[in-house]
Every structure is written in C-alpha cells, then in structure tokens.
C-alpha positions as CSV (number, residue, x, y, z in Angstrom):
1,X,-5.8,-1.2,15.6
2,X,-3.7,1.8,17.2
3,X,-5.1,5.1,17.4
4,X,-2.9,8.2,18.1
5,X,-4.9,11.3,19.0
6,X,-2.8,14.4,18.8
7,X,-3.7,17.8,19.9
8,X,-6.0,18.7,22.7
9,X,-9.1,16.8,21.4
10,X,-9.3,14.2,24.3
11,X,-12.5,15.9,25.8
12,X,-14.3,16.1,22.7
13,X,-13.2,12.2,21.5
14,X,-14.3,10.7,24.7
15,X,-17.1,8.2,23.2
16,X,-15.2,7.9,19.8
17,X,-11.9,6.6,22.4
18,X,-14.7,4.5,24.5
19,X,-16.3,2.6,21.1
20,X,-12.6,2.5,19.3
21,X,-11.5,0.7,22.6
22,X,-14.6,-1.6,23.0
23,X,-14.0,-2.4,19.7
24,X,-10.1,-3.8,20.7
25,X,-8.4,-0.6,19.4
26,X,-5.3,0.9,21.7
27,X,-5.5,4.6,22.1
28,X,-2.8,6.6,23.1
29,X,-3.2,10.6,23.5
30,X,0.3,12.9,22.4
31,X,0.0,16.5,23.1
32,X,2.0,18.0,20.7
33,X,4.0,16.9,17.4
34,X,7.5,16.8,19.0
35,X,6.2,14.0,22.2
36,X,3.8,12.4,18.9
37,X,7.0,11.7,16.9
38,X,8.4,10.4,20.0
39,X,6.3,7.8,20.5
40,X,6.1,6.8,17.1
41,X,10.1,6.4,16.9
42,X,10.2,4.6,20.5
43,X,8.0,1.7,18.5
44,X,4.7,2.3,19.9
45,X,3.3,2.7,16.7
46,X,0.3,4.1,15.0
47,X,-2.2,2.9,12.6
48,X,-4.6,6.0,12.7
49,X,-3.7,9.8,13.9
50,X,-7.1,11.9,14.5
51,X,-5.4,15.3,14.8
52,X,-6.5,18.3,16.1
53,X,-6.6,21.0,13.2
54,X,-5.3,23.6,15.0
55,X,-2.0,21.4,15.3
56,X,0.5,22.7,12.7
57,X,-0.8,19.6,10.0
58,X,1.7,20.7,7.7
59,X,5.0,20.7,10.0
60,X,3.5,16.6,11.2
61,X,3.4,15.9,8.1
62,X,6.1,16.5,7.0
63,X,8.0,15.4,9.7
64,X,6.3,12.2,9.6
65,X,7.5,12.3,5.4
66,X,10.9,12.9,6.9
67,X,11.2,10.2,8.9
68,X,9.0,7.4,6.5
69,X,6.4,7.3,8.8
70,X,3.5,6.2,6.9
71,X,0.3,6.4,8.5
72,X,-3.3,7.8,7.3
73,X,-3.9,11.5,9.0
74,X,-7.6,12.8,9.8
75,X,-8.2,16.2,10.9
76,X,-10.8,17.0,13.7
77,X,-11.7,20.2,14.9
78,X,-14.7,22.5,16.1
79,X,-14.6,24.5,13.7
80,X,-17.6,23.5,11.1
81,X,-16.4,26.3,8.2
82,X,-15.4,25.5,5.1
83,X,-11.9,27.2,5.5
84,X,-10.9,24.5,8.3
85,X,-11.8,22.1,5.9
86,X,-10.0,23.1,2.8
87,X,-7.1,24.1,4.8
88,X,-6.6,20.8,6.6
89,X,-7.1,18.6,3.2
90,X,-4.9,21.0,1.5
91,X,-2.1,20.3,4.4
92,X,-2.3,16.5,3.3
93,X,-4.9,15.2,5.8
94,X,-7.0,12.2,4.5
95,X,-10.4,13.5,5.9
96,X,-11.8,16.7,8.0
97,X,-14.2,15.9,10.8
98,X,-16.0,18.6,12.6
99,X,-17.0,18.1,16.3
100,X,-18.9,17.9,18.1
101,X,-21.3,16.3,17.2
102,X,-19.8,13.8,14.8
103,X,-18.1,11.2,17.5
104,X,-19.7,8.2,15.8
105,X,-18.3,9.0,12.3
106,X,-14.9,9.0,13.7
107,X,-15.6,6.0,15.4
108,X,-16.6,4.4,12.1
109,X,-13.5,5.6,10.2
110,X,-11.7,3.9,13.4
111,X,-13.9,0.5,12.6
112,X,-13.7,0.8,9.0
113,X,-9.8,0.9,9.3
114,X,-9.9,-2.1,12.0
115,X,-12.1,-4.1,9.2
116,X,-10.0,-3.8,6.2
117,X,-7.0,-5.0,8.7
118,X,-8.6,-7.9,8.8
119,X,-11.3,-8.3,5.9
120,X,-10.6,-10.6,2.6
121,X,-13.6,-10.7,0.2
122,X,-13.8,-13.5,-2.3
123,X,-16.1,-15.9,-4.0
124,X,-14.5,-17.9,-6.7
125,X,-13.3,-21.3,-6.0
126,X,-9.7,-20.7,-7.1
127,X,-9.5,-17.6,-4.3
128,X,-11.2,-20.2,-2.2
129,X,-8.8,-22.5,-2.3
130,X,-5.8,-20.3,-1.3
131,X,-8.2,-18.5,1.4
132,X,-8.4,-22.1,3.0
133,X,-4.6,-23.0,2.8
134,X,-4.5,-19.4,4.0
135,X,-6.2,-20.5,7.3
136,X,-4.7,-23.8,7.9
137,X,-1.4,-22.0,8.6
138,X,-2.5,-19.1,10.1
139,X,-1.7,-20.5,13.9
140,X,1.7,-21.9,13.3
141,X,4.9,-19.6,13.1
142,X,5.6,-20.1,9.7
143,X,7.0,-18.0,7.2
144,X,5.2,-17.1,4.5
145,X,5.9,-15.8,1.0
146,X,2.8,-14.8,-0.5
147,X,3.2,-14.1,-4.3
148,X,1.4,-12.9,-7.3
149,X,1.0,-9.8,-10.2
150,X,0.7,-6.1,-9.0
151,X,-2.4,-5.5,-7.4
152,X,-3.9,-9.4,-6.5
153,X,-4.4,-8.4,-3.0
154,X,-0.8,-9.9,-1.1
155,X,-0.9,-7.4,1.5
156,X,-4.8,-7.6,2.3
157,X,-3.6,-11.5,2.5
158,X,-1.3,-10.8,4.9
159,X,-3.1,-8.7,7.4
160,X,-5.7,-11.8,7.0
161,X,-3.4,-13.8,7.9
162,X,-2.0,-12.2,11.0
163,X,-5.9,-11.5,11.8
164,X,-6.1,-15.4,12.2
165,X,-3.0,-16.2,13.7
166,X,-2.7,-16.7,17.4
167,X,-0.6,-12.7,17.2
168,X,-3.5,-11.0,16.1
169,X,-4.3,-9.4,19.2
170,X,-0.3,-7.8,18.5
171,X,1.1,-5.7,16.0
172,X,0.9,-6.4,12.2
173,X,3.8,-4.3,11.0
174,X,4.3,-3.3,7.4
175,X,7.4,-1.9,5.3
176,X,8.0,-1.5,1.7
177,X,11.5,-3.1,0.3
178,X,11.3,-1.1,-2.9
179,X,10.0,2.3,-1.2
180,X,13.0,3.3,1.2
181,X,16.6,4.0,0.0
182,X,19.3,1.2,0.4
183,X,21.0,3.0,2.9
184,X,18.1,3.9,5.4
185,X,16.3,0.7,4.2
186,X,19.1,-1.3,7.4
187,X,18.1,1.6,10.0
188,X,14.2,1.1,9.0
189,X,14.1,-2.5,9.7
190,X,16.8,-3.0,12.7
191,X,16.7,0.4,14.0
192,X,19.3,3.0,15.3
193,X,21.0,4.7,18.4
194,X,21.4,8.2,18.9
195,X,24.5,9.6,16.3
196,X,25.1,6.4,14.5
197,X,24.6,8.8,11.0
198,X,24.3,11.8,10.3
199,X,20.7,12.8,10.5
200,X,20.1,9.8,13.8
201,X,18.9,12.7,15.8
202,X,17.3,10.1,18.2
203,X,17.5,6.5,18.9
204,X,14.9,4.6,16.6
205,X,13.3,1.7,17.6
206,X,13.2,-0.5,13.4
207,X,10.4,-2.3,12.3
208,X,11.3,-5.6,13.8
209,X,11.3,-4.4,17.1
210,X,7.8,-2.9,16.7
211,X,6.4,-5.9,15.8
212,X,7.6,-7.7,18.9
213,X,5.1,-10.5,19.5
214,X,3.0,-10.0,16.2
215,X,3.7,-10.2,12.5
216,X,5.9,-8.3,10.4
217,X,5.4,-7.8,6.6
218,X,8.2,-7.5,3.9
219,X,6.5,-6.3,1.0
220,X,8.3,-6.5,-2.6
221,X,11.3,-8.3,-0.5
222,X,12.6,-9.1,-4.1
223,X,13.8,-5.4,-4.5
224,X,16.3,-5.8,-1.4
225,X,20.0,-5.6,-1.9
226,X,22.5,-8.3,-0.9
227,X,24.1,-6.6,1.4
228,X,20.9,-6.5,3.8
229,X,19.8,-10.1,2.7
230,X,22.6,-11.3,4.8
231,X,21.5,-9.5,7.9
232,X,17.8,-10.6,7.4
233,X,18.8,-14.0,7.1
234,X,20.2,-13.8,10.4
235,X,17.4,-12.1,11.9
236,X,15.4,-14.6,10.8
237,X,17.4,-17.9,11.5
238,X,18.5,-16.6,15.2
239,X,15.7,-13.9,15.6
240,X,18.3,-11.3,17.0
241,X,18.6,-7.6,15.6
242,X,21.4,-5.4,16.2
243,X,20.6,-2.0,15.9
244,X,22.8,0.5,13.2
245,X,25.5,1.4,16.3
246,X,24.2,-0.7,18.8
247,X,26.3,-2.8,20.9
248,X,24.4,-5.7,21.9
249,X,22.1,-7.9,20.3
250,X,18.5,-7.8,20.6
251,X,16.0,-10.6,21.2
252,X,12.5,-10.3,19.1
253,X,9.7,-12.7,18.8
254,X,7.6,-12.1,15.6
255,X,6.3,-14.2,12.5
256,X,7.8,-13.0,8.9
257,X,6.0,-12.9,5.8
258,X,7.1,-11.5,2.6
259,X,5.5,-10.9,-0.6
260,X,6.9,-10.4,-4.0
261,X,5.6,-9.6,-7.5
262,X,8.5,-11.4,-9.4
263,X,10.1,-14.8,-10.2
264,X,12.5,-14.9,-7.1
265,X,13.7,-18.3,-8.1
266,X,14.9,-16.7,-11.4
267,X,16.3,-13.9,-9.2
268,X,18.0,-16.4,-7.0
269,X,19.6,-17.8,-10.8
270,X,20.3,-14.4,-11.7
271,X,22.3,-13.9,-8.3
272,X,20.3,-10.7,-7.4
273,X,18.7,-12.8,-4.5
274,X,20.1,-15.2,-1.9
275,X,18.5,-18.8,-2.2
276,X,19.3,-19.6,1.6
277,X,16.8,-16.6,2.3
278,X,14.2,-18.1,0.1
279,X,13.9,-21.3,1.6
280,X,13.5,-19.3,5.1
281,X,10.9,-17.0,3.6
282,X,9.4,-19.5,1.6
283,X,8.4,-22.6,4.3
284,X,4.9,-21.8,2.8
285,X,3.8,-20.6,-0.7
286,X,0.5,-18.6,-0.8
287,X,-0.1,-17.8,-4.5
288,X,-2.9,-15.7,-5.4
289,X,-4.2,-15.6,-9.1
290,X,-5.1,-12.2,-10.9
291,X,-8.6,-11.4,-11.2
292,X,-9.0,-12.5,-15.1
293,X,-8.4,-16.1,-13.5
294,X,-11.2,-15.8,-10.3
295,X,-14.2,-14.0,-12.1
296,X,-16.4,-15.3,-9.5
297,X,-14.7,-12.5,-7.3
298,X,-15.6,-9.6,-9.1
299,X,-19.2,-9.3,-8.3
300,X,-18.5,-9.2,-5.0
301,X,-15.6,-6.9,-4.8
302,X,-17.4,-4.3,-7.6
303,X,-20.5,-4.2,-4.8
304,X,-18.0,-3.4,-2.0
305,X,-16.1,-0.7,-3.8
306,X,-19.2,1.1,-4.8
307,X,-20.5,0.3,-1.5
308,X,-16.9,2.3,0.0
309,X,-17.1,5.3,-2.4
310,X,-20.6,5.9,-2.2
311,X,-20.3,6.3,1.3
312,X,-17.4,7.7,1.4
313,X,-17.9,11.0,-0.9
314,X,-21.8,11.4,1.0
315,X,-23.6,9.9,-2.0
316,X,-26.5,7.6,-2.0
317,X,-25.4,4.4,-2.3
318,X,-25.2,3.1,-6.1
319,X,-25.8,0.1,-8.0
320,X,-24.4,-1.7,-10.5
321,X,-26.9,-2.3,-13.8
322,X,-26.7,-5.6,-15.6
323,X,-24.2,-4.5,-18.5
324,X,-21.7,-2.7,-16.4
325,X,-21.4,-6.3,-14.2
326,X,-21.3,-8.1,-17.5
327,X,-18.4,-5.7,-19.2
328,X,-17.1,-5.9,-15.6
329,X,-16.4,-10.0,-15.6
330,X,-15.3,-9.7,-19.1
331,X,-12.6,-7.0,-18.8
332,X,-8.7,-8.9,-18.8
333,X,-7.9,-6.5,-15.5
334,X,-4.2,-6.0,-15.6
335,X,-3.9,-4.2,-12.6
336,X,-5.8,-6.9,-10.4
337,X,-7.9,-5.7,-8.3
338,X,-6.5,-2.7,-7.6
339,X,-7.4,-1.3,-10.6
340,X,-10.9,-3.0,-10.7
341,X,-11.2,-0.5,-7.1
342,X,-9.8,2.6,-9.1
343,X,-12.3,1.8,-12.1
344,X,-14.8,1.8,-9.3
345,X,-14.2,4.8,-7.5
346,X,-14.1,6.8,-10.5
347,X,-17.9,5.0,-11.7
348,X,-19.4,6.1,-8.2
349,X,-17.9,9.7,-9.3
350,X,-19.1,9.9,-12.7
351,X,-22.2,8.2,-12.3
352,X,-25.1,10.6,-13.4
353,X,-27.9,8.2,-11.7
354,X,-27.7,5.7,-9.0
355,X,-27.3,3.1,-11.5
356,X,-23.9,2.9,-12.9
357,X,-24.0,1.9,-16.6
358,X,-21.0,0.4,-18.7
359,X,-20.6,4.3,-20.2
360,X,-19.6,5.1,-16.2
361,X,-16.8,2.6,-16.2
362,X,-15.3,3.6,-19.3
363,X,-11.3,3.9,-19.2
364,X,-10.0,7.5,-18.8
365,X,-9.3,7.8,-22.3
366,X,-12.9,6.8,-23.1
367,X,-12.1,3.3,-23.8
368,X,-14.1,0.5,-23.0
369,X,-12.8,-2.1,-20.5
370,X,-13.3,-4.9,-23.1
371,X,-11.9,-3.3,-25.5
372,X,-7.9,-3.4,-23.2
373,X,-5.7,-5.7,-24.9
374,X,-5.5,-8.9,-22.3
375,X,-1.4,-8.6,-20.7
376,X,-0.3,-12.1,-22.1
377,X,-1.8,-11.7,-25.4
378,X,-0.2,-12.1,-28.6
379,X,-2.0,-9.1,-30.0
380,X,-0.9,-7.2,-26.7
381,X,2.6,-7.8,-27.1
382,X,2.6,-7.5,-31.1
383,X,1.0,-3.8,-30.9
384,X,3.5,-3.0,-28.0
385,X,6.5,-4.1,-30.2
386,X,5.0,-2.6,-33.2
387,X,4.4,0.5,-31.2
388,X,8.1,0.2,-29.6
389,X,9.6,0.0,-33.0
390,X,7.4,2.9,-34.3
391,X,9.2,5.2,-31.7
392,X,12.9,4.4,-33.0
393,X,13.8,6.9,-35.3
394,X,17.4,7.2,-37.0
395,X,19.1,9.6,-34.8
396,X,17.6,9.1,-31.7
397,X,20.1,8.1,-28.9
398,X,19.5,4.8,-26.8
399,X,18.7,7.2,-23.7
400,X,16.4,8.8,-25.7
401,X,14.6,6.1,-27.0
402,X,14.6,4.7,-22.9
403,X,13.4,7.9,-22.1
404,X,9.9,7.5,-24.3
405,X,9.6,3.9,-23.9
406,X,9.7,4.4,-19.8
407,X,7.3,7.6,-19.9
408,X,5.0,6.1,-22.6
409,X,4.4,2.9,-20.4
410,X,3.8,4.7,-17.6
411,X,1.1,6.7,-19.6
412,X,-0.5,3.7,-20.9
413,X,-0.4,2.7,-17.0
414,X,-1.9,5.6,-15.8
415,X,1.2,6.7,-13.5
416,X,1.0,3.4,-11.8
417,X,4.8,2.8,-10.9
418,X,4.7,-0.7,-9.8
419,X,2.9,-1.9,-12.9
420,X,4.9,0.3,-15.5
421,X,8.2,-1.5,-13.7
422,X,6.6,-5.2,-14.4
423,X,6.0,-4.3,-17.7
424,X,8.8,-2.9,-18.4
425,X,10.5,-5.8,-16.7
426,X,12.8,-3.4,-14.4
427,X,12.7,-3.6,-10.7
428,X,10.5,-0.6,-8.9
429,X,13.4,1.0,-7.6
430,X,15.3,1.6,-11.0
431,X,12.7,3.1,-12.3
432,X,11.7,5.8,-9.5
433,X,15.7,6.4,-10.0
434,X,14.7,7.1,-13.9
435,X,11.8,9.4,-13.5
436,X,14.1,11.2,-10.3
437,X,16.2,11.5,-13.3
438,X,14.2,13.2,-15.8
439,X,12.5,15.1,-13.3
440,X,15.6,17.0,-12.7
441,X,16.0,17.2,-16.5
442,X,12.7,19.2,-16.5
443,X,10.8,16.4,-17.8
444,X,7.4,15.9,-17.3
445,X,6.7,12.5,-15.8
446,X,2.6,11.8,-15.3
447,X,1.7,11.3,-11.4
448,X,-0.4,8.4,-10.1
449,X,-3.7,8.5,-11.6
450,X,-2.7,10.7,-14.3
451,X,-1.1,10.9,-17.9
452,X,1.6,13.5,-19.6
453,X,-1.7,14.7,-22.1
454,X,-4.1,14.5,-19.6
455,X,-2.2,16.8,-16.8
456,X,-1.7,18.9,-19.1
C-alpha cells in the first residue's frame, strides 16, 4: 500500500508513518500540491493521500479530477473544531482526522485500506471453488480474465490475486476502460511526453509503466475501442509501450488481468472486440457467480458490512436479528454484492436499536427485499415490457421514448450507471454520453444513490 502525505504534517504523523511502514506500506512525503502531482505523474503512485487541511483541498482535488487521478483523500489537521471538519468534507475529502492525538486511527484507516487490497470473504462452496482455482494460478504470469454481472466482486478478485502472486510486494495498478474518454484513454495507459497534445503540460508516466514489476488491472476492457485493442495486443504479446510522442520503445514487466461484465465472445461475433486479444487476455477464465447463486456468502459478507459501517459512522457495533438474515438469503440481489453492501450501510444508518430488523433493510422506496422481482424472471421481464409499452404514447418521438426508458431504468436502479447500462443492454460509455446529453438539455438525470422523485 502507498501512502502520500502532503502538507507539513510529517512531525505530527511520525508513529502513524512508523506502524503504516511496519505494516509493508511505502510512504512518501510531498510538500505542496504542485511537487504532489509531480510525483503522481512521474508513476510513483499513490494509494492513500493524508493531507494537511490547511493545503488548498479544493485546488488538489481538482487537479487530481483534471488529470484522472483517482485516489481516496483524508484530511488531517490540528485543528479539532467543527469548521475544519465541515470544510474539509465539503472540499471532497473522504474523512477529517484531528491531531494529535489520533495517530492510531490513521494508522488503522492506513491498515484497513492495506486489508481490503488484499481481503476476499466468502463461504459458499461455489465461491469456494473459484477462490481455489483463484490460488492455483496466482504465482504464474498468466493472464487472467475474470468475468461476471455488475457488482460480483471482479476487482476485489483481482487485488486477491495480485496479493497471492509472487508481485505482490509491487504495484497492483487499476484503470477503468469505460471511465476515460477514447482519446485520453491511449495517453492513460501508455503514457505521454511533454507537448504531444494540447493540454500534455508534462511528460506522463501511463498505467503500464507504473505497474512495472506488479499487476495491472483492465477493468470493463469490453468497453475499449478498436483502435487501442491493436496497441494493447502488442503491449501484451511483446510487452513494449511506446509513449503518445515518444520515440523509442519501452520495456515493462507486469502481469495483465482484465475483467468484463459482458459476453466478449459475442462481442468478438459482433466485431466490436478483437478475438486475437481474447485469447491473450483469456489464458485463464475466473468466473464469479452473483450472490442469488452463493447464499452461503451472504452471512458473512452482511456481518462484515455492518461490522465497516458501524465503525465507520462511531456507532456501536450492530447485529443482525434472525429475520433480517433470513429476508437477507432470500432476496434475488441484482446488484451483487455491491448492493447487498449499499443495503447494508443504509440498515446500520437507519437502525433505531443495535439490532437491525428486516423493517431496517427495507428498499428506499419502502419495499421489501423479497418482494424485487428476481433479474431473469419471466415476471421481471413481462412487467418491464408491459411497463415499456405503457410509456409509448401516439406522438411521442423515438428520442423521446429513449429518453424515459433510459431515465426510468436508472431510477428503478437507483442512479447506478453500470447496472442501468446492463439492463438496458448498452455499453457504460453510451450511456454516460446520453445522460451528458440530457443534462445539457436541462434534464434532470438522478445521481448515484438517488432517484428523479426522491432528489427532488
């Protein structure tokens, strides 16, 4: 785990630096934003920034937005008031620590972020079985495709992978296919010199030359154009980059995995998706099932997330009665296990007593969790057709009618954007160009966690 303290909290952080290294973390120190951003474009890296709050947390942030940096930000300061506080949260900063004398809660946000690097809880026999294929190729080089619906888990996989693999005292690097442009997605993975494009203020060191020596992580590689395919492939085959207005090639040494939410052999028959690249990402095939098919799992992943949240919001830790387990292994979960977490969270908030009771876990709406339509049902898909069909008026135009079915979805999802896009059977990326779209119209399009009628 790498730890980037910025600001001038280095005297103050001394035992939290001392445990976070004992514990295998590399700590670096940055001064200031500008020699910060630095280090993270030369490809040093960061998995956690513990920043002073007296630091302009606004201007990092959004320089680190800028430039698709993508790392967690906790504020630390001596101030204990409540203004330093609400100010640094309100910049965007996950978490305000006052100091001193609070050194060993930062070194257990530094372990906790180590731990779910690393950490894959299961139970169930079927989750069993791909956790022990899972370790059997851990050592070797191979590629990996790990695949499965939105929210199973595939990049907690991968980190536990590269935790058992003989790179894991290296970098595990992550980027997101689906959440960066086409045309900066080439510069994020290869890199760039200094004035190759307008805006290449600096030479950038790409995600393949940060994860020199470890593992780097493709997530949703099916949402990656052609174009770029090509170049990967020959990254991959002859592991040499060439960064955007570079002149030489460059030698890396790293282990690739990908993940992917869709049928890439029917993308490969569809021609959206080169099937040489598939058989070099796809040397092994790590499936994992969706919750509704591992109940065994639940249990244990329900006691951890209450376990998380209590802690985490300062409330005695919560249990789980008899009835909310029960409704809990009997829901149909269709956003995995992400949203079994989200119900979760929002139980450990509710909860009026340390026991949570099925009323806790209710749906937003008020619905309860047996009561969701399973995703593969035929009643599922006969009241979203009927409901589809309801919406088409005479004199509607197709855009229109688009227009509600992409917004109503996303509703029903709770502004989840990945699930919305499987459902609606549209790649991630078309429809973050669609909601861009009626945005701009004025239209109002429900944030994650949230619906059109219930933002209101």
């Amino acid at each position: 785990m790498r730890l980037l303290i910025i600001g001038t909290l280095e005297g103050q952080l001394t035992q939290a630096t001392k445990l976070a290294m004992d514990g295998g973390a590399k700590v670096a120190h940055a001064s200031s934003i500008d020699i910060a951003m630095a280090s993270l474009r030369s490809g040093k890296g960061a998995d956690l920034l513990l920043v002073d709050v007296m630091i302009e947390i606004p201007k990092l942030l959004s320089e680190l937005e800028a430039e698709r940096f993508h790392i967690p930000v906790v504020a630390c300061g001596t101030q204990t008031n409540a203004a330093a506080a609400v100010n640094a949260i309100r910049a965007g900063a996950k978490e305000y620590i006052p100091l001193p004398p609070d050194a060993e809660l930062i070194a257990a946000i530094i372990t906790a972020v180590a731990r779910e690097n690393s950490q894959y809880l299961y139970n169930d026999p079927a989750m069993a079985k791909v956790i022990k294929l899972a370790e059997q190729i851990a050592p070797s080089n191979a590629s990996v495709l790990i695949t499965g619906e939105s929210g199973t888990g595939k990049e907690i996989m991968a980190k536990y992978l590269h935790s058992c693999s003989k790179r894991a005292a290296n970098s595990f690097i992550s980027i997101n296919c689906a959440a960066i442009p086409e045309n900066l997605l080439e510069s994020e993975l290869f890199g760039h010199e200094k004035g190759a494009f307008t805006g290449a203020i600096a030479r950038r060191i790409g995600k393949f030359e940060e994860a020199n020596g470890g593992t780097l992580l493709l997530d949703e590689i099916s949402e990656m154009d052609a174009r770029l395919q090509a170049k990967l492939l020959r990254a991959i085959q002859e592991r040499l980059i060439d960064r955007v207005g570079g002149t030489k090639p460059i030698a890396v040494d790293i282990r690739i995995i990908a993940t992917s939410n869709r049928n890439l052999e029917q993308a490969v028959s569809e021609g959206t998706f080169r099937e040489d690249l598939l058989f070099r990402l796809n040397v092994v095939n790590l499936k994992i099932p969706p919750l509704r098919e591992r109940i065994g799992d639940i249990r244990v992943l329900a006691e951890h997330f209450v376990e998380k949240y209590s802690t985490a919001n300062g409330l005695s830790l919560r249990s789980l009665s008899k009835e909310a387990l029960d409704e809990l292994c009997t829901a149909p979960w269709p956003g995995n296990v992400r949203e079994l977490e989200n119900t979760l969270h929002r139980a450990v908030l509710l909860s009026e007593s340390e026991e949570i009771k099925p009323i806790d876990i209710r749906m937003p709406d008020g619905t309860g969790l047996s009561e969701v339509a399973r995703p593969n049902s035929t009643a599922s898909q006969a009241a979203h057709a009927a409901q589809t069909l309801a919406n088409i008026t005479v004199g509607r135009t197709v855009a229109d009618v688009e227009q509600n079915l992409i917004l109503d979805t996303l509703d029903h999802c709770l502004g989840n954007r990945t699930h919305a896009a499987n459902i609606l059977g549209i790649s991630i990326r078309t429809l973050r160009n669609k909601l861009n779209q009626y945005s701009g119209n004025g239209v109002a399009v429900p944030a994650p966690g949230e619906q059109r009628n219930s933002a209101a």
